[in-house]
Each structure stands twice: as structure tokens, then as C-alpha cells.
C-alpha positions as CSV (number, residue, x, y, z in Angstrom):
1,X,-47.9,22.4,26.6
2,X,-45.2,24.0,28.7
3,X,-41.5,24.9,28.1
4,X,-40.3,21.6,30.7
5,X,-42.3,19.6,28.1
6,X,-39.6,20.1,25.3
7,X,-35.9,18.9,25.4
8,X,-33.6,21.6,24.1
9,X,-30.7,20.6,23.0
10,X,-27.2,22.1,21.2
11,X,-25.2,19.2,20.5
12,X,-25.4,16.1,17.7
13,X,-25.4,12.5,18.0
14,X,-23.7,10.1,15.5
15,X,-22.8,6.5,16.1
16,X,-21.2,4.2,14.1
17,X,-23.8,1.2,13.6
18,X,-21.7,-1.3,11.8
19,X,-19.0,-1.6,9.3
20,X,-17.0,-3.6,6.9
21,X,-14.1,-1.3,6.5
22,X,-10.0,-1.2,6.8
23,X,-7.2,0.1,5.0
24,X,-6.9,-3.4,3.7
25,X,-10.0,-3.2,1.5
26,X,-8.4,-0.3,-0.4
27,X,-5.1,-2.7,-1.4
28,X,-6.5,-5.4,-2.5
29,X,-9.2,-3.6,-4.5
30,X,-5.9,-1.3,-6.0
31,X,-4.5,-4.3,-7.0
32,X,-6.2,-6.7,-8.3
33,X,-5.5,-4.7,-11.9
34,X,-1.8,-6.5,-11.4
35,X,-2.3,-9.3,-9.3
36,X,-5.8,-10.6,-10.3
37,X,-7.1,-13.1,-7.7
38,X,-4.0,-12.5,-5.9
39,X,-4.5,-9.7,-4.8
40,X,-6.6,-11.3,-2.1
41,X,-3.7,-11.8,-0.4
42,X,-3.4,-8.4,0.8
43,X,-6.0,-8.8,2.9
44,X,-3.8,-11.2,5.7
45,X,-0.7,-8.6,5.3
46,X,0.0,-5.7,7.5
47,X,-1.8,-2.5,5.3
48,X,1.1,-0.6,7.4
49,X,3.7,-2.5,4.9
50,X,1.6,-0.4,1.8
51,X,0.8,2.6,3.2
52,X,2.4,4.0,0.3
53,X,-0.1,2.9,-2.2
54,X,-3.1,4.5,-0.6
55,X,-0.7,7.7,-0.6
56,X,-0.7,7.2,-3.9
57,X,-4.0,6.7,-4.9
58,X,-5.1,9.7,-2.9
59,X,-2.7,11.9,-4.4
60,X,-3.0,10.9,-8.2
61,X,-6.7,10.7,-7.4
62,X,-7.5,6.9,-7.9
63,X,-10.5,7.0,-6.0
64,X,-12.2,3.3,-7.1
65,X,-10.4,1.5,-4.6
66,X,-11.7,3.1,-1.8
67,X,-15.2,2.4,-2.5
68,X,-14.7,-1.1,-1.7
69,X,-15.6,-0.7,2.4
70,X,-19.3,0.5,4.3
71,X,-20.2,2.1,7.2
72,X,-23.9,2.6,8.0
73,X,-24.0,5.5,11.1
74,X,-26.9,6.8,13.2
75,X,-26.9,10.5,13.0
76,X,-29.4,12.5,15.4
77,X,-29.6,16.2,14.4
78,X,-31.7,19.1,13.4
79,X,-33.9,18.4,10.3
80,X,-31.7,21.5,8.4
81,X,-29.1,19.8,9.0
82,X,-30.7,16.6,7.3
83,X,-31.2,18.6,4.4
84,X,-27.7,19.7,3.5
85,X,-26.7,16.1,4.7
86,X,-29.0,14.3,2.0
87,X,-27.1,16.6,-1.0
88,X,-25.0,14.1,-1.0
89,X,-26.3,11.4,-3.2
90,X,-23.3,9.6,-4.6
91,X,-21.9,6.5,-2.8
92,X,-24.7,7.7,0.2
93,X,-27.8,5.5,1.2
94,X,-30.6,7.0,3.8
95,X,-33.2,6.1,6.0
96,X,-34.9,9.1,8.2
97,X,-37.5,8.6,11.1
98,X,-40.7,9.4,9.1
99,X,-43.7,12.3,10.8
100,X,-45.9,10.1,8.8
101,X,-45.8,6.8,10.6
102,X,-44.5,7.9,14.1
103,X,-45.8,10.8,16.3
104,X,-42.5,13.1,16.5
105,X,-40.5,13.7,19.3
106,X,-40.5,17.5,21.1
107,X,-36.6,17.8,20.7
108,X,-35.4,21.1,19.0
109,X,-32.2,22.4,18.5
110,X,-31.0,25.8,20.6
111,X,-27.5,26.6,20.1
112,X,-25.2,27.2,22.9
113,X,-23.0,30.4,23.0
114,X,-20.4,28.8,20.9
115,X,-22.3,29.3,18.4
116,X,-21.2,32.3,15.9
117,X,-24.3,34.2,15.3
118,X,-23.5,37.2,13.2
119,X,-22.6,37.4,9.3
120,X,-20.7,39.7,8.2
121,X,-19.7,40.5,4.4
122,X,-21.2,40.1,0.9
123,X,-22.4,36.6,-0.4
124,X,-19.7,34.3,-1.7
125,X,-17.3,36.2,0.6
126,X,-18.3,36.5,4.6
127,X,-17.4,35.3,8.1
128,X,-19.5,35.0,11.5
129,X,-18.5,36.4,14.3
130,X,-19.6,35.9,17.9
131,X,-22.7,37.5,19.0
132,X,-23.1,39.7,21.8
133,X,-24.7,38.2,25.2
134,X,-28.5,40.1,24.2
135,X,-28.2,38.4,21.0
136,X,-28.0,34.9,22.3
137,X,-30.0,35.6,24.8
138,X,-32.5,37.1,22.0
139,X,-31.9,33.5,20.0
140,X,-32.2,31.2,22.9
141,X,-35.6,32.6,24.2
142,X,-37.3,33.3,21.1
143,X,-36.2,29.8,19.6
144,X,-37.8,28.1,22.6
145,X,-40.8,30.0,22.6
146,X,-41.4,29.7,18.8
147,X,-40.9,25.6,19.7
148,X,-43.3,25.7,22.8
149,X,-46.0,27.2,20.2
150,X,-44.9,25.1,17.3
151,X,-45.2,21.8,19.2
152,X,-48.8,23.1,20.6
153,X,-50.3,23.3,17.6
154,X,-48.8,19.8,16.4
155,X,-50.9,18.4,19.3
156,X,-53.6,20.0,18.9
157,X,-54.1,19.3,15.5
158,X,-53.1,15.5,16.5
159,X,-55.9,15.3,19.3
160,X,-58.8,16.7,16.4
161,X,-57.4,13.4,14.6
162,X,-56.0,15.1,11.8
163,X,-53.6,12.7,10.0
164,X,-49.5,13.0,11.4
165,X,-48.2,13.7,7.9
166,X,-50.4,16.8,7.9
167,X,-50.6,17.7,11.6
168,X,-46.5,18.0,10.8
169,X,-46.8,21.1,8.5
170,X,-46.8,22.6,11.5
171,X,-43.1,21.9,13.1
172,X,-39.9,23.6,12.0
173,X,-36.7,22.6,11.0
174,X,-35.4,23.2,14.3
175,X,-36.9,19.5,15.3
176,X,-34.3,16.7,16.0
177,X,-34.7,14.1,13.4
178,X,-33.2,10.7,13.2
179,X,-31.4,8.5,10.3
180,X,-29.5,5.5,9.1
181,X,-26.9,7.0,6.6
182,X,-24.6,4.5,5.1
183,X,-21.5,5.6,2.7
184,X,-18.0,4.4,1.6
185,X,-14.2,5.9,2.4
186,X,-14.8,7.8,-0.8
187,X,-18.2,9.1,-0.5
188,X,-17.2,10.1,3.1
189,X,-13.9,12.0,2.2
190,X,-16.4,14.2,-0.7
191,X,-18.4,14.9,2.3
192,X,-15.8,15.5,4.7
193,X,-14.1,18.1,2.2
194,X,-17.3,20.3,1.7
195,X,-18.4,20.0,5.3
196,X,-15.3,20.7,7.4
197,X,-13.0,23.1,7.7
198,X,-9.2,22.3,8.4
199,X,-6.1,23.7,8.3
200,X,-4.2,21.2,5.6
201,X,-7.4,21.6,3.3
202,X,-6.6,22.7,-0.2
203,X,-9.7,23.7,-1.3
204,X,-11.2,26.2,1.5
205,X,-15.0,25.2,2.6
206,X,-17.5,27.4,4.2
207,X,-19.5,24.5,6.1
208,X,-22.4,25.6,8.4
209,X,-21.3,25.1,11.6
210,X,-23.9,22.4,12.6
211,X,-23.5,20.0,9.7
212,X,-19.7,20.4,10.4
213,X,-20.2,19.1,13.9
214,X,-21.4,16.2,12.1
215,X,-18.9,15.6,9.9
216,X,-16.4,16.1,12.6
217,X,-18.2,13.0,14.9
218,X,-18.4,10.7,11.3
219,X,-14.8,11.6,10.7
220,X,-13.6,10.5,14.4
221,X,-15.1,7.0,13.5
222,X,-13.3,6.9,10.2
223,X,-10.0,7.6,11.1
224,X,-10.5,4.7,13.7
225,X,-11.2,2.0,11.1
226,X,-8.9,3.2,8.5
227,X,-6.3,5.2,10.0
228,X,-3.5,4.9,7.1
229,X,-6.4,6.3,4.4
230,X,-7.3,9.1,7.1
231,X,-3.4,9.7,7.6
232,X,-3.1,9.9,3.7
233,X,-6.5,12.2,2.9
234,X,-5.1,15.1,4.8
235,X,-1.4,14.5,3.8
236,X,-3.0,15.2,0.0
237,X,-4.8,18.3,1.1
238,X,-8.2,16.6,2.2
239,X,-9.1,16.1,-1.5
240,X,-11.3,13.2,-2.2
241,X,-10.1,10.9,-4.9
């Protein structure tokens, strides 16, 4: 096994699968508690005319109504990443790629110089800064080396037919991994207000940097399919209802 054998990469993938989800679904689901089966009707008017009401809701924190939507997205990423992904249990539904059933990819994550490298400060209460060139260097080379040797003992355990789910004790969590995750506006704001960091948030977060790169990517897409609820989530201080 040899370093051109592995793919290094820095970056994440996420792709909106499929969906069933507009700023429409939030009004008639708001008002069918005045307008019973009329409230239907909301779903042939222009959301634009309402946009008030999901204002509303978002900032009196009536969150039912936007649980009435899906989108299922296919997130590539480093396995760490999958782990502070799958915290999220409410309103979420995963599949992963399983190192049981298929022989795993060589992908690993390296991160590029954007990356912040150093903590500085007491738990509870730090910041990263940059990293000096010898430290990235120092990252990039020993990550890749540590893969090269990681991935060579996967195969070899693989050739002596020991079974893949034990043959995978052997990778780290710097593999890529792949997964269906499927959530709701609601589900998706939580998410987006622990794992992001912007400027009109209320509530300051402290997201690793590579989950946030996620959440940035699944946020693109949902501001595309429900732009009046995206609008109104960080006109209320990116606080989910």
C-alpha cells in the first residue's frame, strides 16, 4: 500500500436527495387550528402573501408547523464528523455505509491550511487560531502517514479472511463515511443553531469547524426550498422554534 493508493481529501459533500418541502407546508399546518380543512387552501396561495405568520411562529416559538415538510440529504464526511452529526436524534432519521457489509473506501480526511489548528484558552471558554506553516505541514504528513499504515493493516487483515466488521477496528475516524440523513425545517433549524456560527445568532455556538461545513452545505439547500422560513429563522436570532 502506497500513499497514491489513498484519496486525501479536505472538503465535504452533501446533496439534497429529495424533498417535500415549501414555505407553504408551514401555513397550512399553522392554520388548520382556525380554518380546519380549509386551511388546505393555503397550499395554492402565494406563501409570500403570509410571510408574516411564519415570522410569527418563529419568533413566539410555534415550532409544530414546521415539522410538516422532509428532506432526506447525502452527506459524505469524516466518520467524527458522523458522530457529532448522529447527536441529533429528534426529528432526524439515518442510514450510514456499513464496514460490515462493504469493504471501505481509502478516503481520509487532511485539512487544508484553512483550517485553525491551535486552541487557545481554558475549557468552556477558548478560540483557535491559525497554525504556523511547520504545524500544518506537521498535520498533513503525519495524518497521511498514520492513514497509509492504518489502511495497510485493514488489508492485510482482509486478505488472512478475517471478517470486515473486525478487520475495521483497525481504521480511524479520519475515514470518509457515507449517509442518508433525513430531517424536517425544525429538526434542521436545532441543528443549524448548535452547528453554525453566524453573526444574527442569539445564542453564541462553538461548532467544530468540520461539522459546520456541513451544516453550512445543508443550510444552502434549505434556504432554497423555503426561503421565507430561512429569511424569518435568522430575523429571530437563528433560534429554532
Amino acid at each position: 500500500m502506497t500513499t497514491e493508493s489513498l484519496t486525501f481529501r479536505s472538503d465535504v459533500t452533501v446533496e439534497l436527495v429529495k424533498s417535500s418541502a415549501s414555505d407553504a407546508d408551514v401555513l397550512f399546518a399553522a392554520r388548520v387550528s382556525t380554518a380546519g380543512e380549509q386551511s388546505l387552501d393555503e397550499l395554492k396561495k402565494d406563501p409570500e402573501r403570509s410571510k408574516g405568520l411564519i415570522n410569527y411562529l418563529l419568533r413566539d416559538r410555534h415550532g409544530s408547523p414546521f415539522e410538516h415538510n422532509s428532506m432526506t440529504f447525502f452527506v459524505s464526511a469524516p466518520i467524527f464528523v458522523f458522530r457529532e452529526f448522529m447527536r441529533h436524534r429528534v426529528g432526524w432519521s439515518y442510514n450510514e455505509e456499513s464496514g460490515r457489509y462493504r469493504e471501505l473506501e481509502p478516503v481520509f480526511y487532511v485539512p487544508d491550511t484553512s483550517r485553525k489548528l491551535v486552541q487557545q484558552g481554558r475549557p468552556g471558554k477558548y478560540v483557535f487560531v491559525e497554525g504556523t506553516p511547520g504545524q500544518h505541514e506537521s498535520v498533513s504528513s503525519t495524518l497521511r502517514e498514520s492513514y497509509e499504515q492504518a489502511y495497510a493493516a485493514y488489508q492485510k487483515l482482509l486478505a488472512e479472511g478475517v471478517a470486515r466488521e473486525v478487520a475495521r477496528s483497525a481504521l480511524p475516524v479520519g475515514l470518509y463515511s457515507s449517509m442518508y440523513a433525513t430531517c424536517n425545517a425544525r429538526s434542521l433549524m436545532h441543528f443549524l443553531g448548535l452547528r453554525t456560527q453566524h453573526e444574527l445568532a442569539k445564542v453564541p455556538s462553538f461548532p467544530q469547524r468540520e461539522i459546520e461545513m456541513v451544516g453550512e452545505k445543508l443550510e444552502a439547500e434549505w434556504a432554497k426550498l423555503m426561503p421565507l422560513t430561512h429569511a424569518a429563522f435568522n430575523a429571530n436570532g437563528r433560534v429554532a422554534p
